[in-house]
Phi, psi and omega in degrees: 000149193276148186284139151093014186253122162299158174301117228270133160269171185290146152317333226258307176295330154329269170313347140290349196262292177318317198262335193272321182309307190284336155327304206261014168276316158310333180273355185274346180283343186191070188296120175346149176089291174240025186036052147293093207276183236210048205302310168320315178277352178277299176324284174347290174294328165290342182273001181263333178295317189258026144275327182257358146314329159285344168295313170313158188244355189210164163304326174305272185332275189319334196261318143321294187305334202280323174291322204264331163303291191316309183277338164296311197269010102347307176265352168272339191291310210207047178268008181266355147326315198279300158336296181305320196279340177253332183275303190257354171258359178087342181267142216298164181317301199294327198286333184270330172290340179297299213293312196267311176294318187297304184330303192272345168342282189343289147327335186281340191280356183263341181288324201284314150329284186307329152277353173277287201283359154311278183338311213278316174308293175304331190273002149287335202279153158232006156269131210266351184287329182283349160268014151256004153280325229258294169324291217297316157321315187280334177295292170338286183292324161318283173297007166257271178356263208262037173244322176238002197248324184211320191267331195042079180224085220243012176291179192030049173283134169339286204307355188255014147308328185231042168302324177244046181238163182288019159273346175318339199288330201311325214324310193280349177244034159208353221050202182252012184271311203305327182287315185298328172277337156288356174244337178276348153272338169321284166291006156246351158293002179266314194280321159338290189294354179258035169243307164276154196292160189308348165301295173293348182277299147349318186276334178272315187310328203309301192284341103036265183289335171281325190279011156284307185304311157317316169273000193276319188322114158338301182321271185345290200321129180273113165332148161315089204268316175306076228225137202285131179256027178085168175284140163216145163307112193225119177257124184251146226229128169220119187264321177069060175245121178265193236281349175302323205228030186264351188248004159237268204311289184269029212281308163340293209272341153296335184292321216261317203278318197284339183311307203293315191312287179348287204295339133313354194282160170271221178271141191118202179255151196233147195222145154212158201278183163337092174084029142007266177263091186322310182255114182344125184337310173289358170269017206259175196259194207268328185280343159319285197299335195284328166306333207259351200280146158257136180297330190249156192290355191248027138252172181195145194226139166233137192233120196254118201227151171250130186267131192251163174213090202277004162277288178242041184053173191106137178254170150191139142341094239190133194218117185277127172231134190245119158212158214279339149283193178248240194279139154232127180069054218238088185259012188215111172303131177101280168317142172279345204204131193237153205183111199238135182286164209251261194289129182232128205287140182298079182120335189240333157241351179216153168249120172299130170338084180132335196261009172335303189315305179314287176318328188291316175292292214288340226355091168280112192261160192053037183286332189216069166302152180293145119342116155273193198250175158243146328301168163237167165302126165275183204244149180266126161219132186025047170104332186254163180261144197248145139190148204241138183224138173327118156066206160293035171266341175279010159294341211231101161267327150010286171312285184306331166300317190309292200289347153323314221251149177109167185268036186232013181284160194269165198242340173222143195246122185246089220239124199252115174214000000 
């Protein structure tokens, strides 16, 4: 046996080694129970995936270990899919638990690339320094392939792992993929040092500690960007309808309850959430809009609606704003303000090509909304510019940077979910 070489493990004992590391790199993002996230145990589940990436013997086997993290922690990750697809879509249990498996196999296949071809890179190199650039790489480039490149399916990224661990400081100068390939050289300078004879092992503990100190370092830390522009009053509106009856049994009388909140609210801005009011404007009758309208000169209503184009078709995501000057950006008749959501979850706001039947089996209503464009204009209200994003869009701050830049950046960031 070669000095400082593990014992060749069973495939079979790998990949079970493989599928519980990736369980539990998903629970580090968020333990069951107070959602905490867990940055030690997320380094941790990665450094046993890339201890046993160092086991492997061919790009196959690695490309296998890579698949088998990913689809645990991928399904471990989003297991509440299987609840939307079965509780509220109607679709039967096994089809839906299926459903939930295939999805992240599918997802899985990009670590699986990527550690393949990582491997296939390592047994050519002949500096041994070069496989924890070449992992921390391969992490990396995975989570963007399937957050930003082709699926926008951005759940279990490392980096939200390490909101409060000493990598938080990296946030503002790398994100959060960037954090994430960086706790992924971590953990192999970790699995380096239980591996290799003591000159490397040393070496690993060495690049180890330095890239801790490096986020620990004073220097790195990103100024104060945030700096406060005065107060305004805001009353926020939640009906707690659940999601079985928002689009039948209670769609009405949620719609009745939030107008009257509105038309009761005090002075200030008034917020309801994502889809409020289920049916699309042009179906609405004249006393809807006199409600949504403000009476007074020191209010405003922002409404999250699915926006129609009753000419020329198309749904969006949509978020309507009323204030009592006059129109800014005025993209929706009867509204001063229009607001069409961007990234839209995959199968659940677009039908991906071919999979039209899926969405269909779930009935999903409102399933295939349009893109809106990024950035878009914000909206003036009591002196500040408001602009508002959807859902999981407060996931891609990339995207909300984008709306930043211009004498038109916003002064508030508003998230209707």
């Amino acid at each position: 046996m070669v000095q400082g070489q593990a014992p060749r493990l069973r495939p079979a004992q790998a990949a079970i080694w493989a599928l519980l590391a990736g369980a539990a790199h998903a629970l580090a993002l968020a333990w069951p129970g107070n959602g905490q996230a867990l940055g030690a145990l997320q380094w941790l589940a990665l450094a046993v995936l890339a201890h046993l990436y160092l086991r492997t013997e061919t790009p196959r086997q690695a490309a296998f270990m890579g698949w088998c993290f990913a689809t645990a922690q991928g399904v471990a990750a989003t297991w509440w899919l299987y609840i939307s697809m079965h509780q509220y879509g109607g679709m039967p249990a096994p089809l839906a638990a299926a459903a939930v498996l295939l999805l992240q196999a599918a997802l899985g296949l990009y670590l699986a690339f990527t550690l393949g071809l990582a491997a296939w890179l390592r047994h050519r190199a002949t500096r041994r320094q070069f496989t924890l650039l070449a992992f921390s790489g391969a992490w990396l480039l995975a989570e963007l392939a399937r957050a930003e490149w082709f699926t926008g399916f951005p759940w279990g990224a490392a980096g939200y792992a390490h909101v409060d661990s000493a990598l938080a400081v990296l946030a503002p100068w790398v994100g959060v993929y960037g954090m994430g390939a960086v706790s992924a050289a971590l953990a192999m300078g970790l699995a380096l040092a239980w591996r290799w004879p003591a000159p490397l092992m040393r070496g690993g503990v060495w690049v180890m500690s330095g890239a801790v100190l490096l986020a620990l370092s004073q220097p790195w830390r990103a100024p104060d960007t945030t700096r406060e522009a005065g107060r305004a009053p805001l009353t926020l509106l939640q009906g707690n309808v659940p999601q079985d009856q928002k689009f039948t049994a209670q769609r009405d009388s949620a719609t009745l309850w939030y107008l009257q909140q509105i038309a009761q609210a005090g002075p200030g801005l008034t917020l309801a959430p994502e889809t409020a009011i289920v049916l699309p404007p042009d179906l609405w009758p004249a006393d809807w809009w006199a409600a949504l309208r403000p009476q007074g000169p020191d209010r405003g209503v922002m409404v999250g609606v699915p926006w129609r184009n009753p000419t020329q078709g198309g749904w969006g995501n949509s978020v309507l704003a009323w204030g009592s000057g006059p129109p800014t950006h005025p993209t929706a008749p009867g509204a001063d303000y229009r607001y069409d959501k961007h990234h839209l979850v995959p199968f659940g706001e677009f039908i991906p090509w071919g999979f039209s039947w899926f969405v269909h089996a779930m009935h999903i209503p409102l399933a295939d909304f349009e893109r809106g464009a990024s950035p878009q204009p914000t909206w003036t209200w009591g002196g500040w510019r408001w602009a508002p994003n959807i859902c999981f869009e407060d996931l891609f701050g990339e995207q909300l940077a984008r709306s930043l830049a211009g004498p038109d950046s916003p002064h508030v960031l508003v998230n209707f979910s």
